[in-house]
C-alpha positions as CSV (number, residue, x, y, z in Angstrom):
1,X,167.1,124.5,109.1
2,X,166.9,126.8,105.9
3,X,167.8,125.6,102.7
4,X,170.9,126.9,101.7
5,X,170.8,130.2,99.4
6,X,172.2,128.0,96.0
7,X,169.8,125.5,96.6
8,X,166.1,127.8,96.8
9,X,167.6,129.4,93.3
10,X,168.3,126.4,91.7
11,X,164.5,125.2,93.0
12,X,162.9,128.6,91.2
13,X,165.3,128.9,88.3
14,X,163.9,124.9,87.0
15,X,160.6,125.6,88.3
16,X,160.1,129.2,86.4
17,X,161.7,127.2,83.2
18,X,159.3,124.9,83.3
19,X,156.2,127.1,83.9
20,X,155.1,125.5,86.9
21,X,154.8,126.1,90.8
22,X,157.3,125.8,92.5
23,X,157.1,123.2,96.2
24,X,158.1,124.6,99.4
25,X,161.8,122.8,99.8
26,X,163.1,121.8,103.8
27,X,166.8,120.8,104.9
28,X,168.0,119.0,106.6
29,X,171.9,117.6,107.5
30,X,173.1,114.2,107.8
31,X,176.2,112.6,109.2
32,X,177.0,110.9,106.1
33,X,178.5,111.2,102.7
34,X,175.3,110.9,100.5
35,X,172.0,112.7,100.5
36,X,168.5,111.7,100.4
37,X,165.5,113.5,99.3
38,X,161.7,112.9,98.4
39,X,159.3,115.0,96.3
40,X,155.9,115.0,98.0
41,X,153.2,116.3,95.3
42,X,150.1,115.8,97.5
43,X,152.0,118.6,99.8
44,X,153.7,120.3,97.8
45,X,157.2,119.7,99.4
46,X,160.3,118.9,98.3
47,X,162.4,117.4,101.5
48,X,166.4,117.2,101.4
49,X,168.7,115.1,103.7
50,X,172.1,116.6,102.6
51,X,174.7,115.0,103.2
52,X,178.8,116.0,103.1
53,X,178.9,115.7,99.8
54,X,177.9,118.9,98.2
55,X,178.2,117.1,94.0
56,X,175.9,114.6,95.4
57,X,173.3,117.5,97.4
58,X,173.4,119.2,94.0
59,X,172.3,115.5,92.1
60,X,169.7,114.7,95.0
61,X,167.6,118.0,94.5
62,X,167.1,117.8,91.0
63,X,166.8,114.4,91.6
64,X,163.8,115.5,93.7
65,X,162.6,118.1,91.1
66,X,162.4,115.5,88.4
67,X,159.9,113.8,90.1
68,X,158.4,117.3,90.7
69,X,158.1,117.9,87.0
70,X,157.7,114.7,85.3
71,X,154.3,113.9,84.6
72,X,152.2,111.8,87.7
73,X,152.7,108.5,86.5
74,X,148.9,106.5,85.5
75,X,148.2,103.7,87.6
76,X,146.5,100.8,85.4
77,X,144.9,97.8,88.1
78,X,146.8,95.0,88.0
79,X,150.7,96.9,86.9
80,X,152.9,98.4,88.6
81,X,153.7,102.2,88.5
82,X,156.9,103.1,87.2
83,X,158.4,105.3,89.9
84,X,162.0,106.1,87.7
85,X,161.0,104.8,84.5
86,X,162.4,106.2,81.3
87,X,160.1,109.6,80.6
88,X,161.2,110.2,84.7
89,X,165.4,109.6,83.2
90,X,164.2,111.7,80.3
91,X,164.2,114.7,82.8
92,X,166.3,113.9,85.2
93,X,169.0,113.4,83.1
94,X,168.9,116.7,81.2
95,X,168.7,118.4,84.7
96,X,171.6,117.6,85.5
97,X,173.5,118.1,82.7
98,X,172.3,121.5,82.7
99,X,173.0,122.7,86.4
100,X,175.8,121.5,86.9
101,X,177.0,117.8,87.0
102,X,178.8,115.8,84.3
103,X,177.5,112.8,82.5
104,X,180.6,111.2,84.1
105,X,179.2,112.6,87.7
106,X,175.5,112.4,87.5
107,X,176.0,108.4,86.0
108,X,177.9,107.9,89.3
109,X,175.7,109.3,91.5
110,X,173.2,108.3,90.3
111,X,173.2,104.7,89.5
112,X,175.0,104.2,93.1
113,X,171.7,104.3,94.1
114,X,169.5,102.8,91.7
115,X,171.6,100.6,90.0
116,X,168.8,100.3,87.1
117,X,169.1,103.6,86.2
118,X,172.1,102.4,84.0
119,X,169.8,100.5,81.2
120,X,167.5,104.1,81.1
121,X,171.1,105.8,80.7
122,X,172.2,103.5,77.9
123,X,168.6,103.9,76.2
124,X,168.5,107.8,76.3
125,X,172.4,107.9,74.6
126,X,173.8,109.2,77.7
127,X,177.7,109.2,77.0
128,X,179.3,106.6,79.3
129,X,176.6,105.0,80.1
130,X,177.3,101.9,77.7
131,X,180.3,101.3,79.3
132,X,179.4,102.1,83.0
133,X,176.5,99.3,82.1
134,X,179.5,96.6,80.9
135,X,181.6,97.7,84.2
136,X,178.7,97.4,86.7
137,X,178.0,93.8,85.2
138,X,181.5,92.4,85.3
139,X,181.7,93.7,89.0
140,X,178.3,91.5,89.5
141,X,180.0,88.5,88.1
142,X,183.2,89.0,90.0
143,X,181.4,89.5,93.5
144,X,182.0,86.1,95.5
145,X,179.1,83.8,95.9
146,X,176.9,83.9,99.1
147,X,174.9,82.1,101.1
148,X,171.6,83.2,102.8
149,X,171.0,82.6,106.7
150,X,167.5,83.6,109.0
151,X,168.2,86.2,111.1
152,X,165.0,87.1,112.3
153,X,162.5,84.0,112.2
154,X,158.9,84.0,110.7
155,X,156.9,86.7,112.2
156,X,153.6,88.9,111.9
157,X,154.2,91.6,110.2
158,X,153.1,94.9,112.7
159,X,153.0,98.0,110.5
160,X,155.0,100.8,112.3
161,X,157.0,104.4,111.4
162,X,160.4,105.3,111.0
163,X,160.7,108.8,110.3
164,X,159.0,108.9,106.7
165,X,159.3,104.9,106.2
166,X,156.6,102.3,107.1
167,X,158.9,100.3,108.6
168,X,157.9,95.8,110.0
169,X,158.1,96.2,114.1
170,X,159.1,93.2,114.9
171,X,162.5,93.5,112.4
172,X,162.5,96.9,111.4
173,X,162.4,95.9,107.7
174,X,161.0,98.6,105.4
175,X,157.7,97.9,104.0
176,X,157.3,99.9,100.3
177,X,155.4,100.0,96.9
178,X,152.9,97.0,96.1
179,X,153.7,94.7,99.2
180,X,152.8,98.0,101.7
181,X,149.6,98.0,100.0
182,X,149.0,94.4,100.2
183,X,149.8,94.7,103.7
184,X,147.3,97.0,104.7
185,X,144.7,95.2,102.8
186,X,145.1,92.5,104.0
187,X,142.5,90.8,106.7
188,X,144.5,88.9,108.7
189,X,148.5,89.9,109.5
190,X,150.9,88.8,107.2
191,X,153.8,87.0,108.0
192,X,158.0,87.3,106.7
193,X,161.2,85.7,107.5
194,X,164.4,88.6,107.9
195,X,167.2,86.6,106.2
196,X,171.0,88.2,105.8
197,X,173.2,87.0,103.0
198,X,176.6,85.9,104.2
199,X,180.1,84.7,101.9
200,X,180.1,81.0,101.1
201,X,182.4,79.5,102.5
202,X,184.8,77.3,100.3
């Protein structure tokens, strides 16, 4: 479908701001509350999922064009690449505080998703991010204690799709970052155990 009206100005406003060109951007609904999104450079897409939220469409675009104007992160052998590291936060943040989401908002959104965003938030000043940080770690130590249990036994792991994830056939785990890689370098197939975490019983 075409991406709504608000949505392809936002897209050229940031990009003409920031001198660059500016990706082709698809939509997409979803039956949920929250949106998803990905910013793919080697395309030059940026691909939105909204969902029926419209605060948290607004926060998953220029969630998307952060990534599309940060700088391409350097892979050095042997670390890992910092996918929403700090300079990433740097942009992101001030995105959204310019079109059109609260620090209040954009902490919530934001950090409901990646949770680590919080300590990036508390190092860049953001206001409330100090005590969002100090709330999400007393709900941690409040959360009951669990216990782990198989459910899916040790298995091959047989690379397949779904949609735009590589996902294990045999359990339909996702398979991302370092251990895809290690996956398809590997000679022989790998093998993992699908465990669920369950409350302890007292």
């Amino acid at each position: 479908m075409r991406a709504p009206d608000w949505a392809a100005a936002l897209v050229a406003d940031i990009c003409a701001e920031a001198a660059v060109a500016p990706p082709r951007l698809t939509w997409r609904q979803r039956s949920a509350p929250h949106s998803t999104g990905v910013a793919r450079r080697h395309t030059g897409v940026i691909s939105v999922r909204a969902g029926e939220d419209p605060l948290d469409q607004r926060l998953t675009l220029l969630h998307e064009l952060a990534h599309w104007l940060a700088p391409v992160p350097v892979r050095r052998r042997g670390t890992r690449t910092a996918h929403h590291g700090r300079d990433f936060y740097r942009i992101a943040f001030e995105l959204y505080r310019r079109h059109g989401l609260g620090d209040a908002d954009a902490l919530r959104l934001e950090t409901a998703r990646y949770p680590s965003a919080l300590a990036h938030a508390v190092a860049l000043g953001i206001p409330g991010a100090v005590a969002a940080r100090s709330a999400h770690r007393a709900s941690l130590r409040a959360r009951p204690r669990r216990r782990w249990r198989v459910l899916v036994p040790e298995h091959p792991i047989r690379l397949g799709r779904d949609g735009r994830w590589h996902v294990c056939t045999t359990c339909r785990q996702r398979i991302v970052g370092r251990h895809l890689v290690r996956i398809r370098r590997a000679r022989r197939a790998l093998r993992h155990v699908l465990m669920v975490a369950e409350p302890a019983q007292a």
